[in-house]
C-alpha positions as CSV (number, residue, x, y, z in Angstrom):
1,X,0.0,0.0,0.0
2,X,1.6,3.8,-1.2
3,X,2.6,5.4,2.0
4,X,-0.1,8.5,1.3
5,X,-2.9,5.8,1.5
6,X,-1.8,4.4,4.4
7,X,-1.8,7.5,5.9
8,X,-4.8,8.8,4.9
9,X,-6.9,5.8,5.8
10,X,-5.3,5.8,9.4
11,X,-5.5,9.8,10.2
12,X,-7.1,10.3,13.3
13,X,-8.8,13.0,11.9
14,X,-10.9,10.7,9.9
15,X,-12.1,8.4,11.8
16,X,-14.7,8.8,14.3
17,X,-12.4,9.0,17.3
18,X,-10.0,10.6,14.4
19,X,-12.1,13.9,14.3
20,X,-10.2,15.8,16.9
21,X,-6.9,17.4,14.7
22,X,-4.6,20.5,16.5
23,X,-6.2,23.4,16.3
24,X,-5.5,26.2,14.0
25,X,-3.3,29.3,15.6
26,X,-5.6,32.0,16.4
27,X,-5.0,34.6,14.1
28,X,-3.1,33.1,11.5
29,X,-2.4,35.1,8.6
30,X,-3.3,32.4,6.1
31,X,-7.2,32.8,7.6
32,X,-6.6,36.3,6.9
33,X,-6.3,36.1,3.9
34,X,-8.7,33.1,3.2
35,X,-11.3,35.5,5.1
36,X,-10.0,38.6,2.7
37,X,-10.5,36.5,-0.1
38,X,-14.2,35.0,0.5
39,X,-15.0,38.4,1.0
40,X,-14.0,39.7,-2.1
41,X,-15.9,37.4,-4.0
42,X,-19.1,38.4,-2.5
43,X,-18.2,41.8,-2.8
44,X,-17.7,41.1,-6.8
45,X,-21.0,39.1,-6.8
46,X,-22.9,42.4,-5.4
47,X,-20.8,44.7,-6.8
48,X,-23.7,46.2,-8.6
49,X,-25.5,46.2,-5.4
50,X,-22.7,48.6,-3.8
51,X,-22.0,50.6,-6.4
52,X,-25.6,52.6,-6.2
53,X,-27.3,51.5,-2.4
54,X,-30.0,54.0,-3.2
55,X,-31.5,52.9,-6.4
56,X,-30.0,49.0,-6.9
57,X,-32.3,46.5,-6.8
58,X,-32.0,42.8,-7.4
59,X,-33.6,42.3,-10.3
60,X,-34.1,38.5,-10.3
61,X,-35.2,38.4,-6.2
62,X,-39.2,39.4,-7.5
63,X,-40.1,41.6,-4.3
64,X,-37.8,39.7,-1.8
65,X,-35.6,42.8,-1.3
66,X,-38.7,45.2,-0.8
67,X,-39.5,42.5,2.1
68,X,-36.6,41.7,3.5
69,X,-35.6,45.8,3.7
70,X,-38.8,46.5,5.9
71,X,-38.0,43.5,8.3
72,X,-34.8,44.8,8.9
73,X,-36.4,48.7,9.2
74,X,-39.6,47.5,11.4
75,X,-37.0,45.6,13.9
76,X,-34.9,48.6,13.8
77,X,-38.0,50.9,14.1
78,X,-39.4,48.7,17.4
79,X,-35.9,48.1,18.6
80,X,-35.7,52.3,18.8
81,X,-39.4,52.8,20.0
82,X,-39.1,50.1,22.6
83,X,-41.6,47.9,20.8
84,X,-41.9,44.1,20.6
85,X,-40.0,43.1,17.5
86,X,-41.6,39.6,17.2
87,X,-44.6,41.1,16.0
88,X,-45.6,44.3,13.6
89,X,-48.6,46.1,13.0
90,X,-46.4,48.8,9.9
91,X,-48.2,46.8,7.0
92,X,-51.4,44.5,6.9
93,X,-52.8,47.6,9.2
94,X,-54.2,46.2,12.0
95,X,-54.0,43.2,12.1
96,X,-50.3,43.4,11.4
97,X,-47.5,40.5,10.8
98,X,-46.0,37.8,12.7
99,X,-42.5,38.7,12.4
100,X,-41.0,34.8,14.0
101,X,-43.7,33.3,12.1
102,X,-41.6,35.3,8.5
103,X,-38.0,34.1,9.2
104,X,-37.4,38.2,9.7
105,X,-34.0,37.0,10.8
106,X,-34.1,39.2,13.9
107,X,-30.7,37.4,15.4
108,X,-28.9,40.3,12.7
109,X,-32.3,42.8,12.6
110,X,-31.7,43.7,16.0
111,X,-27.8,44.0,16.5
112,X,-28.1,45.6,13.0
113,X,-30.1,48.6,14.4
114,X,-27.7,51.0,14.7
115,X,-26.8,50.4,10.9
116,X,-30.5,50.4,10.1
117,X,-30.9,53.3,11.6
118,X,-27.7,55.5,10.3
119,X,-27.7,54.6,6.8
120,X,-30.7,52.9,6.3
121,X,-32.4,49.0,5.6
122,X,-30.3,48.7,2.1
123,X,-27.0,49.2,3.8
124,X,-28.7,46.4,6.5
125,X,-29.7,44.0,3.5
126,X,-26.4,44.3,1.2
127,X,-24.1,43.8,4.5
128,X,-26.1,40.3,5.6
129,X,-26.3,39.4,2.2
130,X,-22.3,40.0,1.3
131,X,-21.2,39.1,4.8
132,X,-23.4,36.1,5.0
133,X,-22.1,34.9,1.6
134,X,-18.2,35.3,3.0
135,X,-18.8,34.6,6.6
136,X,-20.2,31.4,5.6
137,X,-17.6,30.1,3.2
138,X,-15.3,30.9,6.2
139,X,-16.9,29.4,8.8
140,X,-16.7,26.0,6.8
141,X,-13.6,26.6,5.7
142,X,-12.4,26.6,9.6
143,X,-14.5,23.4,10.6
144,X,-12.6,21.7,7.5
145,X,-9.0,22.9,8.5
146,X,-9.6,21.9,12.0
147,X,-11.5,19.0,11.8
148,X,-11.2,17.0,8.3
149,X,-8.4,17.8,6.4
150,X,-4.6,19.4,6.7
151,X,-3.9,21.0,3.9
152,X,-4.8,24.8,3.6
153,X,-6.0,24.1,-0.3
154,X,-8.2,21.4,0.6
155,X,-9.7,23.7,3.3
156,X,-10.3,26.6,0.5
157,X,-11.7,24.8,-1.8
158,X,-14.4,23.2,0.7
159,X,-15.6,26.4,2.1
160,X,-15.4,28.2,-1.1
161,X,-17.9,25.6,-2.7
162,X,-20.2,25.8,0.6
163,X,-20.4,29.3,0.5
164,X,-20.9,30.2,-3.0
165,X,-22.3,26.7,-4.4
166,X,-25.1,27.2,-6.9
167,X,-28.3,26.8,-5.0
168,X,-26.7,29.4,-2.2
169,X,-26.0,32.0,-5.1
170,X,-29.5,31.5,-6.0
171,X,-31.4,32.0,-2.7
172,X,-28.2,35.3,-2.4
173,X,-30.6,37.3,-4.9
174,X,-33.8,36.9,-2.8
175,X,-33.2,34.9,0.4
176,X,-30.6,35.7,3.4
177,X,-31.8,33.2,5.4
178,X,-30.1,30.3,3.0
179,X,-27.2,33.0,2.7
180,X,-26.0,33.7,6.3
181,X,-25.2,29.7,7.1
182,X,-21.9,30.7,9.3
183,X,-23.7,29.3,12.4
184,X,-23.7,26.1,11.2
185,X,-20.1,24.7,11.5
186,X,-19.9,26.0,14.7
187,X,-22.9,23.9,16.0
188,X,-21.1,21.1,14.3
189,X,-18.1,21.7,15.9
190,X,-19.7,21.6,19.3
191,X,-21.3,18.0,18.4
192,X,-17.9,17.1,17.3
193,X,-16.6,17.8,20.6
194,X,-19.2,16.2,22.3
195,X,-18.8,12.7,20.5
196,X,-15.2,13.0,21.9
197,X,-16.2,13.2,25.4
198,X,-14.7,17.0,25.7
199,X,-16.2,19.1,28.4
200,X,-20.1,18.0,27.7
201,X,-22.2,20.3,30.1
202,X,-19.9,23.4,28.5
203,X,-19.8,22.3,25.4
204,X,-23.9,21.8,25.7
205,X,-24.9,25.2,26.6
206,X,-22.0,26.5,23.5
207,X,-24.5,24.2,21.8
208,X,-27.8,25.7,23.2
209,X,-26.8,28.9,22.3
210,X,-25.5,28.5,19.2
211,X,-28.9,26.9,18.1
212,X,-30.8,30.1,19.7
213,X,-29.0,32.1,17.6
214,X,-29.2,29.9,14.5
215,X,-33.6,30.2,15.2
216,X,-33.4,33.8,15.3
217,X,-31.2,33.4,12.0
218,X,-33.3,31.3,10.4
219,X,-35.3,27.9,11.5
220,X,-35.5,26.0,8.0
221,X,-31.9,25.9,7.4
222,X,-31.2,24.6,10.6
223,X,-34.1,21.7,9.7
224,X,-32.3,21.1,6.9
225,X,-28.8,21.0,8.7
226,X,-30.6,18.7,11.9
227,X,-31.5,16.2,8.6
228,X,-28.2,16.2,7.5
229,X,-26.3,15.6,10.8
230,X,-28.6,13.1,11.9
231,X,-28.4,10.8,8.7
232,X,-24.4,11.5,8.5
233,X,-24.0,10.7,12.3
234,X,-26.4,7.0,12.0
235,X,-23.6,6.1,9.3
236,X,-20.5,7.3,11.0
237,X,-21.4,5.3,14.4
238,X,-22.5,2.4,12.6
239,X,-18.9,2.5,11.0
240,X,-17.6,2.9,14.5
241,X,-20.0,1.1,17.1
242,X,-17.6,1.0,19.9
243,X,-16.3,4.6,19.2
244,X,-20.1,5.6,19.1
245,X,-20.8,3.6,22.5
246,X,-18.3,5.8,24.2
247,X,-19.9,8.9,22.8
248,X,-23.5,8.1,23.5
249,X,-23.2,9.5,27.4
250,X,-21.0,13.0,26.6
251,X,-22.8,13.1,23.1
252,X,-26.5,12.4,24.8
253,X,-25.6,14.9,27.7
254,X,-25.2,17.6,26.0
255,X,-27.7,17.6,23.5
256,X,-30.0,17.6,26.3
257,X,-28.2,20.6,28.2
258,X,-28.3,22.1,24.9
259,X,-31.9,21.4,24.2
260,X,-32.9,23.2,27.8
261,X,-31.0,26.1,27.4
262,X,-32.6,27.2,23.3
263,X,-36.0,26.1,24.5
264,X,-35.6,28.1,27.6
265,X,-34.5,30.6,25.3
266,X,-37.0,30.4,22.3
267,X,-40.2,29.0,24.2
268,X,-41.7,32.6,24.2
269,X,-40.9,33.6,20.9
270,X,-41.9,30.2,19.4
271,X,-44.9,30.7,21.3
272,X,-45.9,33.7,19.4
273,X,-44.6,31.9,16.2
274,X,-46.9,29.4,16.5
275,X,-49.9,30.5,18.4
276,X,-49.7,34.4,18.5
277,X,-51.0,37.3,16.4
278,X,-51.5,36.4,12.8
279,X,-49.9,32.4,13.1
280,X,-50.6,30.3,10.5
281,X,-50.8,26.2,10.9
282,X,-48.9,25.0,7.2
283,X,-47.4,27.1,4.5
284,X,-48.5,24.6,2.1
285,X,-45.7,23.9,-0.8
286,X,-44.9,20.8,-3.2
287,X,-42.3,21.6,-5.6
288,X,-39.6,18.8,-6.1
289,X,-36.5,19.3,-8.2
290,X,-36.4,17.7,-11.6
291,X,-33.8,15.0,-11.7
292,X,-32.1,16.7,-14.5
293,X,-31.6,20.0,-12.6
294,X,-28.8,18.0,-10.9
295,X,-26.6,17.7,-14.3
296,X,-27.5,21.5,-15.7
297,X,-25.9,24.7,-14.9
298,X,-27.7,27.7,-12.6
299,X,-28.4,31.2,-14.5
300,X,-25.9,32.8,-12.2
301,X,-23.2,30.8,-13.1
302,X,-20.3,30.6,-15.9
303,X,-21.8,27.4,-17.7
304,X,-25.6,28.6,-17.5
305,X,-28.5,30.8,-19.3
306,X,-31.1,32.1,-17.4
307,X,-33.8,30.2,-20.3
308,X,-32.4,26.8,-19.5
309,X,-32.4,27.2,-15.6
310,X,-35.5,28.3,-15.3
311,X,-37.3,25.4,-17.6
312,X,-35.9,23.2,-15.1
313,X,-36.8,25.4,-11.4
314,X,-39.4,27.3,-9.6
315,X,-37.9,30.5,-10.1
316,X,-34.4,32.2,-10.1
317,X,-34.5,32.3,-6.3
318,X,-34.9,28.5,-6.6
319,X,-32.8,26.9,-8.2
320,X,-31.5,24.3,-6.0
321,X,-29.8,21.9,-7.5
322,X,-27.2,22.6,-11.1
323,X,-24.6,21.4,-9.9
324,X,-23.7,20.3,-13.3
325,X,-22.5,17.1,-15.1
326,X,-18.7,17.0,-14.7
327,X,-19.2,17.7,-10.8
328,X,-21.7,15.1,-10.6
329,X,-19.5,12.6,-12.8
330,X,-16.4,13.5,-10.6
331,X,-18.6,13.1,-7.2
332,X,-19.5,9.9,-7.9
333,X,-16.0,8.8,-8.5
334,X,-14.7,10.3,-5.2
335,X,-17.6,8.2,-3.4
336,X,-16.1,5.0,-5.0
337,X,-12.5,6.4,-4.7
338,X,-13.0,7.3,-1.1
339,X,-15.6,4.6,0.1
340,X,-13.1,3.0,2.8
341,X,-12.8,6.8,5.0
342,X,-16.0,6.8,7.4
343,X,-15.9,10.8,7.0
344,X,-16.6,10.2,3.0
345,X,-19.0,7.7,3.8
346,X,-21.2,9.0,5.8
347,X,-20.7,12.3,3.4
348,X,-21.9,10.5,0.3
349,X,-24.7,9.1,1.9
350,X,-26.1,12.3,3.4
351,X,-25.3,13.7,0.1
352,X,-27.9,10.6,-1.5
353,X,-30.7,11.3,1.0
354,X,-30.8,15.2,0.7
355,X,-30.8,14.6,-3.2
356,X,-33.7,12.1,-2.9
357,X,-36.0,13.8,-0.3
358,X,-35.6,17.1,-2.6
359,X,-37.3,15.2,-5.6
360,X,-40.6,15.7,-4.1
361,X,-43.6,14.0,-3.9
362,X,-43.2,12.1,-7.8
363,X,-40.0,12.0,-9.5
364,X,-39.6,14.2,-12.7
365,X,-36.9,13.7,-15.1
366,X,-37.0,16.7,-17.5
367,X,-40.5,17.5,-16.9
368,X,-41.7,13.9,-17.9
369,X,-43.5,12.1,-14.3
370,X,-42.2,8.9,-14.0
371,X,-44.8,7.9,-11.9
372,X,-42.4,6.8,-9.0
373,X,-43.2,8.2,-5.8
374,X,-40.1,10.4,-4.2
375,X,-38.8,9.6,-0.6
376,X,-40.0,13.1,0.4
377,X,-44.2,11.0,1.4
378,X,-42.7,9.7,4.1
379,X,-41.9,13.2,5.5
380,X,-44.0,15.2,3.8
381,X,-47.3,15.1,6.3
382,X,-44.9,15.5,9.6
383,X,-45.2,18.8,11.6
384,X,-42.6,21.3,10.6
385,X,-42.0,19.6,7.6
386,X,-45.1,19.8,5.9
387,X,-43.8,23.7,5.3
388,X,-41.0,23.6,4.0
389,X,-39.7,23.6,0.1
390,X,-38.5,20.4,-0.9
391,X,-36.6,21.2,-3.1
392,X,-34.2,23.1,-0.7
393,X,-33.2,19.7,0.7
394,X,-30.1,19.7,-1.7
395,X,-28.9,22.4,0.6
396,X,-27.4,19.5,2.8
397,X,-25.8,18.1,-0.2
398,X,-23.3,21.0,-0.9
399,X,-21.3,20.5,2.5
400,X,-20.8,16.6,2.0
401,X,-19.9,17.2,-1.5
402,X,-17.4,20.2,-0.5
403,X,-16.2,17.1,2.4
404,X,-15.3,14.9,-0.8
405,X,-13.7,17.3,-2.5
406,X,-11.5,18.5,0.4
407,X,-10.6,15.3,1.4
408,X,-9.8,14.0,-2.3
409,X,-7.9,17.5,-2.6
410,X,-5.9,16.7,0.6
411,X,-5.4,12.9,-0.6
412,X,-4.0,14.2,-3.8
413,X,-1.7,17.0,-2.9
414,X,-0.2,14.3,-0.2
415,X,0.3,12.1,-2.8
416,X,1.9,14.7,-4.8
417,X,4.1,15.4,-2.0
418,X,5.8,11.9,-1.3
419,X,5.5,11.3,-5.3
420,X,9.4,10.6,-6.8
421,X,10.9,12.8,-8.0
422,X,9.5,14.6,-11.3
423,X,6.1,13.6,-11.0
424,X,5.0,15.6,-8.1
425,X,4.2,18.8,-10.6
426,X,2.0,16.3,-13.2
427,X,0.2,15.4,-10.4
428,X,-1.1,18.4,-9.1
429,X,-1.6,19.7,-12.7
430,X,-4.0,16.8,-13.6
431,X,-5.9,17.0,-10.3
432,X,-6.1,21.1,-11.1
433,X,-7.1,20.4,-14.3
434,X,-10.1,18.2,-12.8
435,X,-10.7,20.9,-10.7
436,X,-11.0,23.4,-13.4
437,X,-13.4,20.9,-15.3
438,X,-16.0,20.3,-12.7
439,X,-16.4,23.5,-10.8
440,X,-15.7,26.4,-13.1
441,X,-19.0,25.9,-15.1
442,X,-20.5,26.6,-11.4
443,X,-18.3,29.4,-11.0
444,X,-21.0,32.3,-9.9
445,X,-21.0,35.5,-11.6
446,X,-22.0,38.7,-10.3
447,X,-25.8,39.2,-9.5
448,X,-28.0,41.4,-12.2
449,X,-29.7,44.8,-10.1
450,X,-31.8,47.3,-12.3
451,X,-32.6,51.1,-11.1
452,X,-35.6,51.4,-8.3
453,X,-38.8,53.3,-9.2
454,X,-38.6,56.6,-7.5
455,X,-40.1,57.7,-4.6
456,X,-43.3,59.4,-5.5
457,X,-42.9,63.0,-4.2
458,X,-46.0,62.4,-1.9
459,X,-44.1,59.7,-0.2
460,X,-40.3,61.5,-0.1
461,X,-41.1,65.5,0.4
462,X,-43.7,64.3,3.4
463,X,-47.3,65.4,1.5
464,X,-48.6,62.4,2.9
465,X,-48.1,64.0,6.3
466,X,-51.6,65.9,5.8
467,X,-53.2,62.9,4.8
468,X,-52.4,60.9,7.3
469,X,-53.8,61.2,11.9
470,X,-53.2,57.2,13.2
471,X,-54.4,55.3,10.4
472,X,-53.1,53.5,7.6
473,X,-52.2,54.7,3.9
474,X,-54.0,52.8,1.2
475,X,-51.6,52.1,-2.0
476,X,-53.5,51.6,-5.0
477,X,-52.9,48.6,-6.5
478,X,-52.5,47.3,-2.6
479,X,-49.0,46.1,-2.1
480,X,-48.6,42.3,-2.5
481,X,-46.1,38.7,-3.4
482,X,-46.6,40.6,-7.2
483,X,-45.6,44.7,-6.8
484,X,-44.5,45.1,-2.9
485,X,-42.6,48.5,-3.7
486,X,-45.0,50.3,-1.2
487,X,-43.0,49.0,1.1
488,X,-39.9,50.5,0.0
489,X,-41.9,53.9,-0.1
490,X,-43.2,53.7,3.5
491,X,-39.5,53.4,4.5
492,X,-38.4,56.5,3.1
493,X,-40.9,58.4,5.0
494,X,-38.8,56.7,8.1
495,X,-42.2,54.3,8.6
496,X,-44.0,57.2,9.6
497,X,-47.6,55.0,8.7
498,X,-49.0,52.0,8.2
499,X,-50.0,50.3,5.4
500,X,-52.9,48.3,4.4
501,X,-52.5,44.9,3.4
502,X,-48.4,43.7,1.7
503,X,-46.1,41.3,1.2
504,X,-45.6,38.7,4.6
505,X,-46.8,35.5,5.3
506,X,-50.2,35.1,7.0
507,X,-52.9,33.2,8.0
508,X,-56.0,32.4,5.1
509,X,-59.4,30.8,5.9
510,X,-60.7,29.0,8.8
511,X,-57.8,26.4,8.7
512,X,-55.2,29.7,8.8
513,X,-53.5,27.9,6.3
514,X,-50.3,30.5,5.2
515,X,-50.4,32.6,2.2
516,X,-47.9,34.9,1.1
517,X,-49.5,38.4,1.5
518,X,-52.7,39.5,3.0
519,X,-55.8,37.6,2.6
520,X,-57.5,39.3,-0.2
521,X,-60.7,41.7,0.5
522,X,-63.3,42.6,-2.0
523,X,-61.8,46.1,-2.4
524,X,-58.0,44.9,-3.0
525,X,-59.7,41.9,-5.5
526,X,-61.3,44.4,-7.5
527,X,-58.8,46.7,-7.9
528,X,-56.1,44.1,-8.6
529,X,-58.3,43.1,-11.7
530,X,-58.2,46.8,-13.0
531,X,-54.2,46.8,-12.3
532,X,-54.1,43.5,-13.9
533,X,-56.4,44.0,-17.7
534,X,-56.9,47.6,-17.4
535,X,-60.7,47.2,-17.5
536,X,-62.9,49.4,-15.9
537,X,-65.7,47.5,-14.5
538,X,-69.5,48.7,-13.9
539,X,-69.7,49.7,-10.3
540,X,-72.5,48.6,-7.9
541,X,-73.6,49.8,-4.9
542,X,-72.9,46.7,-2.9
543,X,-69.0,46.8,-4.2
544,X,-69.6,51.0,-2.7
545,X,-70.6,49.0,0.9
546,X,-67.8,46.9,0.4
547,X,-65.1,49.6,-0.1
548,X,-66.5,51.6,2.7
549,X,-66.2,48.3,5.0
550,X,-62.8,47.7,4.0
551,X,-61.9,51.2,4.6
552,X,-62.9,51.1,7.9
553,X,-61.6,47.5,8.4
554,X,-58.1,49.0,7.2
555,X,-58.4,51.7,9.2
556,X,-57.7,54.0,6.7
557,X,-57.0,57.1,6.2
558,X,-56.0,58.0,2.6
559,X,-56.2,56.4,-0.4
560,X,-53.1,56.8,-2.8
561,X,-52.8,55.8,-6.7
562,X,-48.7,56.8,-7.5
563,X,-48.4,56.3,-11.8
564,X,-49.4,52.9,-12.8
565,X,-49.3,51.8,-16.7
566,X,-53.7,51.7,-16.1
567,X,-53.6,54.7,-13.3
568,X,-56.5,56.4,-15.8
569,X,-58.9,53.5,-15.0
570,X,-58.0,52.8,-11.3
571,X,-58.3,56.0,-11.1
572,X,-61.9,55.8,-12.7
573,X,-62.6,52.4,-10.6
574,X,-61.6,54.8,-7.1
575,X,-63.9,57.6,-8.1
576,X,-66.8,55.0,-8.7
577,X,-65.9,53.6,-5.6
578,X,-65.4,56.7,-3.6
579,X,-65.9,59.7,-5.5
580,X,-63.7,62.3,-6.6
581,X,-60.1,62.3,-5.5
582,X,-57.3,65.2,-5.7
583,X,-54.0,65.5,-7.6
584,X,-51.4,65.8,-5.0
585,X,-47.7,66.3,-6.4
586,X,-47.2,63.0,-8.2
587,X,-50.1,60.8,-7.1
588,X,-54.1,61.3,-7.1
589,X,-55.1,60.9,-3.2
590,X,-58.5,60.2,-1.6
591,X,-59.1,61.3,1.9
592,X,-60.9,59.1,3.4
593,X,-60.8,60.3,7.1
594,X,-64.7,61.3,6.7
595,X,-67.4,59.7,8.6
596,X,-69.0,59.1,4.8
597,X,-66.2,57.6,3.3
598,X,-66.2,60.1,0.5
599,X,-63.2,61.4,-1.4
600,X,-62.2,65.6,-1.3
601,X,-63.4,67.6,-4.3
């Protein structure tokens, strides 16, 4: 047997008492740099983003970044005004929004106040979008180094792929709660040092909080990352029963301890998640990938178009798998290659199960139904799960995959190093060039932003301000999942009012089954349909009652209409409903602050 393979099968590191390695030397200049370098790459990728914070928007998020901005400027706001964060009464005036129950990612809202605040919820957004991007690639980075591999390289190239993989560069134009993953490895590292028997009721409540932070940060990656150590932990100790016998006290011990201290933590503010204002029992999804989306290339990526991703995903925000075929061919040849290491076994395996339970309720293969049920039936009905997007589950495959390659990286340049003389350069040349095959078609390239519509002058020179006692402003179309700028407009006027109905996940029918934006009046229906065909419909008295009743249910005290492509027959569809309105700078207001509901002459 070559000395390298020796070696590498009988590293400590890898086996399962062989995950304990020295530590790296705080402040080492090579994680300097690493940490310089992952965040220069996120800074490319948002470069556009940087270059104008006022006006940038990213243009394929839909109206994520509307959203995500207020969450970050209604924290901020409650976090100033001494309010309760966890819920928000600012949009869907009054019933307001569940804020824990809409992943508002207060763990980073609320320290992020002060930026919030100062420079305003764009600065908030673009920072937890670029540092979660960089943070994250780091923070795997330093579980590899310490706890899988030795080699610097091999540690790189693991945390580069984990942080800027292709479903994560999807979810970074919409979704920094599948961005800012740097929590992770360190709850990893605790269970690591647990399994070893190393300080457990410490260790534990490292764990505990850790996981309080990570809720706060956002719950359905941590699901995901729960699936993914649990399946990659059942194969490691079955590898290693007598190493996992003398885990089970320290490992069992401090789960527990860690258990008590985030439940002690979270129990109110999962409380209010799941039983207070404006909770919702499912958010009802089914969308599994297509098997083929495994072997294609993402639209923000060196090998792939934006036409050919999006025949094969839900969206541009979704595109979980495209990973591409050379990274798929060279994976599986790394599982056979690598099948004797327990680490790479129990990698492989996770990465099978997250690619099956992400194929959904019937498997697909390039939009033909095979008819074969997918894995994902047998969790598909259980609580929590029943929620989530299915397709996201190839989230838990980047990490084992980035464990392969580091470990076949460090195998290789090991090799290379004890290789006679003369052959160590044609080593490292063909295993670069392999490198170069599979992963630069994933490559990410910077994400595409477009200019903002501008603040209507009502909104930004403070006209609304005479419009407006203690109720809410009505935005004509009413902000929703399809046009949510309103919200962006109510932040320049530093949240000075509330709006009626937007863009949140809520509660719909009897069964409060979630819906993404406000469940729909009569009023908001009806006007939606003008917005949408431009059609003025015959106005009846009862839709007159109905506007008045939503008015008052809204609690409303002006109606706005900003320009809209059919602002001449929502404008006609208003005065039908309410009577003449009034040209006010750049928008057409009604005032509807009268006992009679009528509009000012």
């Amino acid at each position: 047997m070559p000395v390298a393979e020796a070696r590498q099968r009988t590293d400590p590191r890898l086996l399962v008492r062989g995950l304990s390695i020295r530590g790296l030397r705080e402040g080492r200049a090579v994680d300097w740099w690493v940490g310089a370098l992952f965040l220069g790459v996120a800074l490319w990728l948002y470069k556009g983003l940087w270059a104008d914070l006022d006006r940038a928007y990213l243009v394929n998020g839909g109206q994520d970044q509307n959203m995500w901005e207020w969450f970050f400027d209604a924290t901020a706001d409650a976090v100033r005004n001494f309010r309760d964060p966890l819920v928000s009464d600012l949009q869907n005036h009054p019933l307001g929004v569940n804020m824990m129950a809409n992943t508002a990612m207060l763990g980073l809202g609320i320290p992020l106040t002060p930026v919030t605040l100062l420079f305003g919820p764009t600065t908030t957004w673009a920072l937890v979008l670029t540092g979660g991007l960089a943070g994250s690639a780091f923070a795997w980075y330093r579980l590899l180094a310490r706890r899988v591999v030795r080699g610097t390289p091999a540690a790189v190239l693991g945390g580069a792929l984990c942080g800027f993989a292709p479903p994560i560069v999807s979810h970074a134009n919409a979704h920094p709660n599948f961005v800012v993953l740097f929590v992770i490895p360190p709850i990893i590292e605790m269970l690591i040092r647990l399994w070893q028997g190393e300080r457990p009721v410490r260790n534990g409540v490292v764990l505990g909080l850790l996981i309080t932070f990570q809720i706060f940060v956002g719950e359905e990656p941590l699901l995901f990352a729960a699936v993914g150590l649990v399946v990659f932990g059942v194969v490691f100790a079955i590898g290693s029963p007598d190493a996992a016998r003398a885990a089970a006290r320290p490992l069992g011990t401090g789960l527990l301890i860690g258990a008590a201290v985030s439940l002690t933590l979270v129990a109110y503010p999962l409380w209010v998640q799941f039983f207070g204002p404006q909770h919702y029992s499912t958010l009802e999804h089914e969308s599994g990938n297509d098997l083929a989306a495994f072997t294609a290339y993402a639209s923000d990526s060196l090998g792939g178009d934006r036409a050919g991703a999006a025949a094969l995903s839900e969206g541009s925000t979704e595109e979980n798998a495209f990973f591409g075929w050379p990274l798929v061919i060279l994976t599986v040849f790394l599982v056979v290659w690598l099948r004797r290491l327990a680490v790479a076994r129990a990698a492989a395996i996770t990465a099978a199960v997250g690619a099956l339970l992400s194929l959904g309720l019937d498997i697909v293969v390039d939009h033909d139904d095979t008819g074969l049920p997918g894995p994902w039936r047998l969790l598909n009905d259980l609580p929590l799960f029943e929620s989530i997007l299915e397709s996201r589950f190839t989230l838990v495959c980047v990490p084992a995959v980035a464990v392969l390659l580091a470990l076949a990286t460090d195998r290789v340049l090991d090799s290379a190093r004890t290789a006679p003389e003369g052959r160590e350069l044609p080593v490292r040349l063909i295993w670069a060039a392999v490198l170069t095959m599979a992963l630069l078609p994933i490559a990410p390239t910077p994400l595409d932003v477009r200019d903002r519509r501008p603040v209507p002058t009502f909104f930004a020179d403070g006209g609304w301000r005479s419009y407006v006692d203690d109720g809410s402003v009505v935005v004509v179309p009413l902000p929703n999942v399809g046009d949510a700028t309103a919200l962006h407009w109510q932040s320049a006027t530093d949240l000075g009012f509330p709006l009626a109905e937007g863009y949140f996940v809520g509660p719909w029918g009897p069964d409060r089954v979630g819906v993404y934006g406000a469940e729909y009046s009569p009023t908001s229906s009806l006007l939606g349909r003008v917005a949408a065909d431009g059609v003025v419909p015959e106005i009846t008295e009862t839709q007159r009652r109905e506007a008045r009743a939503d008015l008052v249910r809204w609690h409303a005290d002006v109606v706005v209409l900003p320009e809209h492509r059919h602002r001449a027959e929502l404008a006609a569809t208003l005065t039908a409903l309410l009577g003449p309105g009034r040209q006010v700078d750049d928008v057409q207001v009604w005032d509807v602050r009268h006992p009679d509901g009528a509009g000012v002459g």
